[in-house]
C-alpha positions in Angstrom: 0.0 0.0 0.0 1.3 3.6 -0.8 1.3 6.2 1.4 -1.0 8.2 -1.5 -3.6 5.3 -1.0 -6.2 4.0 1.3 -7.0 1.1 -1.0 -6.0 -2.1 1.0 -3.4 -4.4 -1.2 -6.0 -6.6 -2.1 -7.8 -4.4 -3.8 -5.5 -2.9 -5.4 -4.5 -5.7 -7.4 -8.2 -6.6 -8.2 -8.2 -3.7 -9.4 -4.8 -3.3 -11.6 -5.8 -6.7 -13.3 -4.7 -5.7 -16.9 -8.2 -7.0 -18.0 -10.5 -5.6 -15.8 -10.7 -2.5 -17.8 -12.1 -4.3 -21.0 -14.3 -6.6 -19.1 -15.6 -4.1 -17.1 -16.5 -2.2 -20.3 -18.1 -4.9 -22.3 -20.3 -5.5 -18.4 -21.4 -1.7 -18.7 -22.2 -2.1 -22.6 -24.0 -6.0 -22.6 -27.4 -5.1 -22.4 -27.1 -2.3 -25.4 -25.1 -5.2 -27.3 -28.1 -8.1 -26.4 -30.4 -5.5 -27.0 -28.9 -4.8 -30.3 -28.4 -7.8 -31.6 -32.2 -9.3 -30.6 -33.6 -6.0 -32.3 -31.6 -6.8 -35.8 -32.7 -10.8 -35.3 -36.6 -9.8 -34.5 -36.9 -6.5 -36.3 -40.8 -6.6 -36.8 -40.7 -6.9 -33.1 -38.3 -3.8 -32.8 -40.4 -1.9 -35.0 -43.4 -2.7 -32.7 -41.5 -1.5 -29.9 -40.7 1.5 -31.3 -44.5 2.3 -31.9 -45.6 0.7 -28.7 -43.6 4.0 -27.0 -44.9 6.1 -29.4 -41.6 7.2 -31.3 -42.7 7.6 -35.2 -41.5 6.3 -37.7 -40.9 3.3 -35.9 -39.0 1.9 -38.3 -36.3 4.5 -38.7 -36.7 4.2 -34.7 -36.0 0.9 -35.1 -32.6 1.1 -37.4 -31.3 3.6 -35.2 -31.3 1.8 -31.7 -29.8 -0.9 -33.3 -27.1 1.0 -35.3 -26.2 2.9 -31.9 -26.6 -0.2 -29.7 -23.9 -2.4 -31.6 -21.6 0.1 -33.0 -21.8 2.1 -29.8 -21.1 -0.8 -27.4 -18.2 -1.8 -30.2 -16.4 1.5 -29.6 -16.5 1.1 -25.8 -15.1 -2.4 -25.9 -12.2 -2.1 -28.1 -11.6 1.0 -26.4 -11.8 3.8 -29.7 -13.6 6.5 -29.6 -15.2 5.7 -26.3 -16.3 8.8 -26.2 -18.9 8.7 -29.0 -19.6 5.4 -28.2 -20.7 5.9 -24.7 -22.1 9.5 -25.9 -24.6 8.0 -28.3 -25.8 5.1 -25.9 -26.2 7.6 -23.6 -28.4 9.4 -25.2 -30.2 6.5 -26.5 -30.9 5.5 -22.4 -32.3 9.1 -22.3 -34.6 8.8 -25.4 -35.9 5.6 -23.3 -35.8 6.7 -20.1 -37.9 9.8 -20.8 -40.4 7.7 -23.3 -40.9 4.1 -21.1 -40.3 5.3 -17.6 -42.9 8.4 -17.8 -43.8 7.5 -13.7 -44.8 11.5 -13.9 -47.9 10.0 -15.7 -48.4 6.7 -13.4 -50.1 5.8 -10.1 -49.2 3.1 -7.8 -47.2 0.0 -9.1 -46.6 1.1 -12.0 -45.4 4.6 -10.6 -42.9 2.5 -8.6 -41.6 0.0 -11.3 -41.1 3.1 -13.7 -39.3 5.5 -11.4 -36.9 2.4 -10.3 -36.3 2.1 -14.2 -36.1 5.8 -14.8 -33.3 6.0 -11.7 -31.5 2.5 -12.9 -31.2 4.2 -16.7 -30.4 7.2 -14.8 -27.5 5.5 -13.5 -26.4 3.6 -16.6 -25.7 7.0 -18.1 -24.0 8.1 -15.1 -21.9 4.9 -15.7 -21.3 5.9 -19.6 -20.0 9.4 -18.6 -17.7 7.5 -15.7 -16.2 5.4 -18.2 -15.5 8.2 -21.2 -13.7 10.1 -18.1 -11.6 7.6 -16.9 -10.8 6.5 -20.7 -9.6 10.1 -21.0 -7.4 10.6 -17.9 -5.7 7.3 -18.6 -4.5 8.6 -21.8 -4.0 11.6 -20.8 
């Protein structure tokens, strides 16, 4: 342990591992590249998504959360342009956040589910930002 650090030995080697940075990038990114690749696979069903939350046309809806899902999470894992990457599935999560989690317009349950989903996407982007931070102070 350094005298710069309170991060027991342990941990600090946990979190040195050379691969933790790309495994902990492809965790942050899996459900944008599942997402992405179950959109292209079922893309009627994509399209009905789309229109289920209203965003018109749904097909061009459709097309573009797939294109952002995959090519954004492929940025972030192989680590170029991380910031783009993480930018545009960021605000993707806000385009879905603000159009499924609406718990403004809900009552009960519902209110509940949706504002633990709004605060969870919520969270996710704070997670994107995190990662296009620390991807430019290690270069720097």
């Amino acid at each position: 342990m350094t005298a710069l650090s309170d991060t027991p030995r342990p941990i600090a080697a946990i979190l040195d591992w050379p691969w933790l940075w790309p495994l902990t990038r492809l965790a942050l990114v899996s459900a944008y590249l599942i997402g992405g690749i179950q959109k292209l696979v079922d893309f009627p069903g994509a399209i009905a998504e789309q229109a289920h939350f209203g965003l018109q046309p749904a097909w061009l809806w459709a097309v573009a959360a797939i294109a952002v899902e995959l090519i954004g999470s492929v940025l972030v894992i192989v680590n170029r342009f991380v910031w783009l990457g993480a930018g545009a599935l960021g605000v993707l999560t806000s385009v879905a956040m603000l159009t499924a989690n609406d718990f403004w317009h809900m009552d009960g349950h519902d209110r509940f589910m949706a504002l633990n989903a709004f605060f969870e996407h919520l969270g996710l982007i704070a997670g994107l930002v995190l990662v296009s931070m620390s991807m430019r102070a290690r270069r720097a």
